[in-house]
N, C-alpha and C positions, 0 to 999 in steps of 0.2 A: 642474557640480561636485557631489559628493557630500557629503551633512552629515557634520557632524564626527565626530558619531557613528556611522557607517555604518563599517566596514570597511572596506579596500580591497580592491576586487571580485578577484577569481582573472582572469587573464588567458586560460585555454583555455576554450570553447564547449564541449570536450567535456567536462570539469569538471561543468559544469551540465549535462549528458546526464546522465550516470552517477551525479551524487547524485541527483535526480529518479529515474532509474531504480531503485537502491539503494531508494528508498522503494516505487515504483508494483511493485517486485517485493517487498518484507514486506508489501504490504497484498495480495497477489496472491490468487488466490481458492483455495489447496492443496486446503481444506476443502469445495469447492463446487464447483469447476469440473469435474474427473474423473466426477461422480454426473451432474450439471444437460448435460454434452456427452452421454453417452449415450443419459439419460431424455430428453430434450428434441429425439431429432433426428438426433443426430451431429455430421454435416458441416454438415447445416440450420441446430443451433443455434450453431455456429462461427461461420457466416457472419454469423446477426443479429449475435453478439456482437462483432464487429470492427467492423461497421457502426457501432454501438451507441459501440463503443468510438469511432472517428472521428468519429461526428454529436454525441456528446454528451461523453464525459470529454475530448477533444484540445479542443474549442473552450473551453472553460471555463479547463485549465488554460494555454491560450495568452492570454486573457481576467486571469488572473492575473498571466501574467508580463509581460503590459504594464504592469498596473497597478505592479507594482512599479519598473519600469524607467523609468515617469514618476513615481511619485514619491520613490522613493529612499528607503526608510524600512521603519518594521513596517510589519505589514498592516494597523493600525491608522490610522498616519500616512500610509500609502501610499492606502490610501481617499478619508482627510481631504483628502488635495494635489489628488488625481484630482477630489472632488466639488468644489473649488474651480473648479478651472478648469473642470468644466462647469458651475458655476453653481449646484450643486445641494444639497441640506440636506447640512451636515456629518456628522450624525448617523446615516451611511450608515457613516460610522469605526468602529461600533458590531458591522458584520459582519467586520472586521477581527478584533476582538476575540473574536467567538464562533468564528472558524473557529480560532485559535489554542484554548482551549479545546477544544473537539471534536480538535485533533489529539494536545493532550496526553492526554485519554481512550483513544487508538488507541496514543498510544505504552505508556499502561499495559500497555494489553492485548496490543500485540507482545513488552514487558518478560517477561511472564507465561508469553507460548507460546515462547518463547527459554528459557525456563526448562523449560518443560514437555520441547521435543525436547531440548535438552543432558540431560535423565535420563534418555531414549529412546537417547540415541546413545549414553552409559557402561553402562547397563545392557545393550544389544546387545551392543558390545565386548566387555564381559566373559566373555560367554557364560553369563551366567548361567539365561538363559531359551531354552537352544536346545534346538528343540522341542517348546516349551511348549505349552500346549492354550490357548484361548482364554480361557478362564476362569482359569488362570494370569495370563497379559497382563492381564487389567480387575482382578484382585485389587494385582497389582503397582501398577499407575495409581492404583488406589482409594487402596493406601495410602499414594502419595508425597502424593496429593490433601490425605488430611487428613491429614498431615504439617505444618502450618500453621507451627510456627515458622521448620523448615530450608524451607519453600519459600519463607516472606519474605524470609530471611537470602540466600537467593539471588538475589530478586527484586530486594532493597535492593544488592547486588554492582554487577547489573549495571545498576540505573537508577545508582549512583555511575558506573560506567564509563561510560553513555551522557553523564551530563553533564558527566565530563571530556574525552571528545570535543569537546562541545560548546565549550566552555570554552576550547580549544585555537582556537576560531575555523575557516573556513572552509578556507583554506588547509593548516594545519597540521592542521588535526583532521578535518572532514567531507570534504573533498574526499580526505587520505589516505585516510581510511579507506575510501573509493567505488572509489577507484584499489587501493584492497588486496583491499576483501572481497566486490568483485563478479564480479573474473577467479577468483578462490579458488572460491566457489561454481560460476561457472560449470563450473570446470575439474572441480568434486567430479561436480557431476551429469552430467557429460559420460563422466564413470569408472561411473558409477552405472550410466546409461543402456546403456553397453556391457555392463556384466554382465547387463541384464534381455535383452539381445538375445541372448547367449548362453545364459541358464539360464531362459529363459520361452518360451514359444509369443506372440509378435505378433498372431498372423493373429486371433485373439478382440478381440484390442487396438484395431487397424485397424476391426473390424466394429464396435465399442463407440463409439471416437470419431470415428470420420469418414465413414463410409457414412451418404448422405444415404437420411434416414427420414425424410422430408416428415410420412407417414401420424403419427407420433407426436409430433408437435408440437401441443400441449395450449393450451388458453385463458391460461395462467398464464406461457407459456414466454417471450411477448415480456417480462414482467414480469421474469423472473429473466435473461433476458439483459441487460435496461436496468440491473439492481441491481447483478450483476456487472460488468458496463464502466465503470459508473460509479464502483464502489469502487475500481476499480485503478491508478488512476494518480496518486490523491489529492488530485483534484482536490475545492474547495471546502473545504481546511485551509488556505488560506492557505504551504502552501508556495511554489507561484507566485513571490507578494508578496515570499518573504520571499528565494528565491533571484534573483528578476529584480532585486530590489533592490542586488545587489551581484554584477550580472554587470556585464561590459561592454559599454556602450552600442551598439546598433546590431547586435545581434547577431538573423541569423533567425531568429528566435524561433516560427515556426510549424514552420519543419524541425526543429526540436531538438525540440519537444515529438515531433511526429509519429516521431522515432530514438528517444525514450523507449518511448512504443505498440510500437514494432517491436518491441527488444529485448526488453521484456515480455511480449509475446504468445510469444515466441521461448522464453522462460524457463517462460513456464504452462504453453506443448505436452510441453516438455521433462518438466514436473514431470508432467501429466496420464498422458503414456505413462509414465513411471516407474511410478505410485501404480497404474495399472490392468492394467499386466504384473504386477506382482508380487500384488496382489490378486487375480487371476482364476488365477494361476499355485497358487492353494493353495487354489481353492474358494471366497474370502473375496467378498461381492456389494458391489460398490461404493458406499458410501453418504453422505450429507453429514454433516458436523460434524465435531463433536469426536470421537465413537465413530469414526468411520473413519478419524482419523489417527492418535490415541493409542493403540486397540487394533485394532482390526483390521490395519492396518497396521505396527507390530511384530509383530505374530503371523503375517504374511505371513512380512516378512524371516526373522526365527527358525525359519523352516521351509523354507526356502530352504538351498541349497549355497552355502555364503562368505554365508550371507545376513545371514549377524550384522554381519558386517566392514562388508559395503554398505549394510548397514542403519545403523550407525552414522558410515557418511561423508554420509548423507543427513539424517541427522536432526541432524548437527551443520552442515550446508550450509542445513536450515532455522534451524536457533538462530543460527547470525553473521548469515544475513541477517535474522531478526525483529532481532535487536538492533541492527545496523547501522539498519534502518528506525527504531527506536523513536528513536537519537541522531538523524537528521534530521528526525522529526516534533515534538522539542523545538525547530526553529528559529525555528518562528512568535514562540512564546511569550517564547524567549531574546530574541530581538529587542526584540518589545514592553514588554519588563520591564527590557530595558536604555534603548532610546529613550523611551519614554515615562515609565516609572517612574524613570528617571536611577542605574539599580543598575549600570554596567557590565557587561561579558559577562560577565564572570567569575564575578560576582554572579547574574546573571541564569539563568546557566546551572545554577547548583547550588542557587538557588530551584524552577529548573522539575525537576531532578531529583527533589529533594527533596518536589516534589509530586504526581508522578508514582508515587513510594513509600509516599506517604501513600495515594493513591487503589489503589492494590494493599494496602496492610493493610487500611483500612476495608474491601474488598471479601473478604480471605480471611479473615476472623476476625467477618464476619456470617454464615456458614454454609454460603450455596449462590451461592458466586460470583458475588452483583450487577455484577459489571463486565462479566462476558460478555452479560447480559442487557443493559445501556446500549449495550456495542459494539452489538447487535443492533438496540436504539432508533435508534441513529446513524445505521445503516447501511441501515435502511426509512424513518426519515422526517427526523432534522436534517439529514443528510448534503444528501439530493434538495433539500431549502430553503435550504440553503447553496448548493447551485449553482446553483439560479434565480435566487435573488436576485443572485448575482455576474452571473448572464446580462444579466438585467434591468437593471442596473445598466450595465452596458460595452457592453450591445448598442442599449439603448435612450437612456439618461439622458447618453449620453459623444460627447462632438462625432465625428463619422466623420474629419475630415481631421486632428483629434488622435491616433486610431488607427492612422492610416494614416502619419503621420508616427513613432509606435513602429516598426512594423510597414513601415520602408518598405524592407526588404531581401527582400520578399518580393514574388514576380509577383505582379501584378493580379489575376489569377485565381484564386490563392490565397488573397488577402485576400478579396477577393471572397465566396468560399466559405463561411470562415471566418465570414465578419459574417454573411452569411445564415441562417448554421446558429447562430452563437449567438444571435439574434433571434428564430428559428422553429422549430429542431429541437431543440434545447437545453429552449427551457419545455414544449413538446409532452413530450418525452421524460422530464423531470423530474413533471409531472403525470402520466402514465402509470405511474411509477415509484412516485407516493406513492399512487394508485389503486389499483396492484396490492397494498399494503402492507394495504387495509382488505379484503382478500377473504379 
C-alpha cells in the first residue's frame, strides 16, 4: 500500500517514460553537444558518449527508481525506508534531500534559458533582425540581458506556471503536460529539421558529426563525454525517487529508464544536426555555451531563407521544453515539502516555485549571473557526488535479493548487468568525471 500521503500513482509505464524523458531532454546538452561531437572525434566521441550514457547515467537513474518504488515516499523518506531495511545509518535520508536541492538549482536555470529562447523565438518572428550582422545579434541579447526587471517579471511568469503544474499533481499536471509538450516539440524540430535539409548543405554536417576522427580525440574527451552522459538524463536529482514513488508497482523499470536514453539521444542528434547545418550554412564555427546558442545561432537563422520563421519554431521548441523540464525537476522537492514538512501539494508546490524565483532574482540583480556559474559547479562536481553516492549506496550498502525483488520483471541478465555496472562502472566513471573537473 502506498502512504497516505503519496498520490495515486498514474497507471501507464509510458507516463513515466515521457516525464523522465521531458526532463533528461531540458537538461540535454543544446549548448555542448554540437561543439564537444565534432572537436572530440565525431562518430568516436558518439560512441564513448552512449557508452558513458548506459554504463553510467542508466544504472543510476534505474538505482533511483527502485529506491522509490520500495520506499514509497520523497527522496528523502524513500532513502530512510531503503536504509532501514538494509540495516544501515538513517542519515543516508540526508542525500534525499540534497538531490532535491540541486534539482531546484537546475530548474532555476532551465526557468532562465526558457526565458532566454522565448525572446529569441519573438524577436526571430518578427523579423526584426533579418539579416542582422552579428554584432547586431550580441547587442540585441546584451540588452534583454540587463534588462533585469522585465527578465525577472518573466522569469517569476513562468516559475508561477511551472508550479501550477505541479500543483495540479501528477496525473492532471505533469504527466499532461509530458503527453502535450513532448510530441509538440518533437513534431517542431522535425519541421525544423526538414527545412535545414532543404536550405543547408549536410555533407559538412555528416563530416562534423559523425565521421570517425579517432586522430582527434584529446586527453580531456573521455572527461567531457563522462560530464555529458551524465547530465542528461538527470540522474542523481532525485527524480528517480520521486517518480518510482508513484508509479506502479512492478513495472520494468530498467526498460523504461534505457526508452528514456533512446529517445533522448534521438532528440540531441536531431538538435545537434539542426544547430550545425544552420551554423556552417552562414560561416558561423560551432562553439560551446551560451555565445553559440543565444547569438550565433540567431544570427545563423536570421540569415537564412524562411530562417526567421524556423528559427522561431526552434527556439520556442527549446523554451516549452526547458520549461516543461524546469516543472518536473520541481518534483523532488514538492514531494519532500509536502511529506515530510506536512505542507500538502498544493503548498508544496508553490513554496518550491516560489523558491525557485527567489534564486533567479538573487542571481540577476547581483550583476553577472551567479546561477549559471553554480549550474556549472553542479554539473563538474555535486552532481558526479550525488551519483556515486546513490551508486554506493544501492549497489553496495542494499541487500541484492531486495533488488532483485524491485527489479524482478527484468532478465537475469539484465539485472545482472545493471548491478555490476552500478558497483564498478558507475564510481570508476564518477571519479574520472570529478578528476577531469580539477584539470
Amino acid at each position: 500500500m502506498l502512504d497516505d500521503n503519496i498520490p495515486q500513482p498514474w497507471r501507464a509505464r509510458s507516463t513515466l517514460v515521457l516525464t523522465l524523458t521531458l526532463a533528461a531532454v531540458g537538461l540535454g546538452n543544446l549548448q555542448r553537444l554540437p561543439f564537444l561531437m565534432g572537436e572530440h572525434g565525431g562518430g568516436t566521441f558518439f560512441v564513448v558518449y552512449v557508452l558513458a550514457l548506459c554504463a553510467l547515467s542508466v544504472p543510476v537513474m534505474v538505482a533511483e527508481v527502485v529506491l522509490g518504488g520500495l520506499g514509497r515516499g520523497s527522496p528523502g523518506l524513500a532513502l530512510h525506508w531503503a536504509a532501514s531495511t538494509a540495516n544501515r545509518d538513517s542519515r543516508w535520508r540526508h542525500l534525499g534531500v540534497a538531490q532535491a536541492l540541486l534539482a531546484l538549482v537546475l530548474a532555476a536555470v532551465a526557468v532562465l534559458t526558457s526565458v532566454w529562447c522565448l525572446h529569441w523565438a519573438g524577436v526571430l518572428y518578427s523579423g526584426a533582425l533579418a539579416s542582422a550582422s552579428a554584432i547586431d545579434i550580441a547587442g540585441e541579447f546584451l540588452a534583454h540581458v540587463e534588462n533585469r526587471p522585465a527578465l525577472f517579471s518573466n522569469t517569476l511568469m513562468l516559475s508561477a506556471a511551472a508550479g501550477t503544474v505541479s500543483a495540479l499533481g501528477i496525473r492532471l499536471g505533469l504527466g499532461f503536460v509530458a503527453w502535450v509538450c513532448l510530441p509538440a516539440v518533437a513534431i517542431t524540430l522535425l519541421g525544423v529539421l526538414d527545412f535545414v535539409f532543404v536550405y543547408t548543405d549536410m555533407r559538412p554536417v555528416g563530416e562534423f558529426l559523425f565521421t570517425n576522427r579517432a586522430d582527434q580525440w584529446r586527453a580531456d574527451s573521455l572527461w567531457q563525454a563522462l560530464s555529458a552522459a551524465g547530465v542528461t538524463l538527470g540522474a542523481g536529482l532525485g527524480l528517480g525517487m520521486a517518480f518510482g514513488a508513484q508509479s506502479p508497482t512492478g513495472l520494468p523499470w530498467g526498460r523504461s529508464v534505457l526508452a528514456v536514453a533512446i529517445i533522448d539521444t534521438g532528440f540531441m542528434l536531431v538538435t545537434a544536426v539542426i544547430v550545425s547545418a544552420v551554423l556552417f550554412e552562414t560561416n558561423v564555427a560551432p562553439a560551446e555555451g551560451l555565445a553559440a546558442l543565444f547569438t550565433g545561432l540567431p544570427y545563423a537563422f536570421a540569415n537564412l531563407p524562411l530562417g526567421e520563421t524556423y528559427g522561431a519554431l526552434f527556439f520556442g521548441a527549446m523554451a516549452l521544453i526547458a520549461w516543461a523540464a524546469a516543472a518536473v525537476l520541481l518534483e523532488p522537492m514538492v514531494m519532500l515539502l509536502a511529506n515530510e514538512w506536512g505542507l500538502g501539494r498544493a503548498s508544496g508546490a508553490i513554496l518550491s516555485a516560489t523558491l525557485v524565483a527567489m534564486v533567479i532574482a538573487v542571481s540577476l540583480f547581483m550583476g553577472e549571473l551567479p546561477l549559471l556559474q553554480l549550474g556549472s559547479l553542479m554539473t563538474q562536481w555535486l552532481l558526479p557526488i550525488s551519483m556515486l553516492a546513490t551508486a554506493v549506496f544501492v549497489g553496495w550498502l542494499m541487500p541484492r535479493p531486495v533488488l532483485r525483488g524491485e527489479l524482478f520483471r527484468e532478465p537475469k541478465w539484465l539485472f545482472h548487468c545493471w548491478w555490476v555496472a552500478l558497483r564498478w562502472l558507475v564510481p570508476m566513471g564518477c571519479v574520472v568525471w570529478l578528476l577531469g573537473g580539477t584539470l
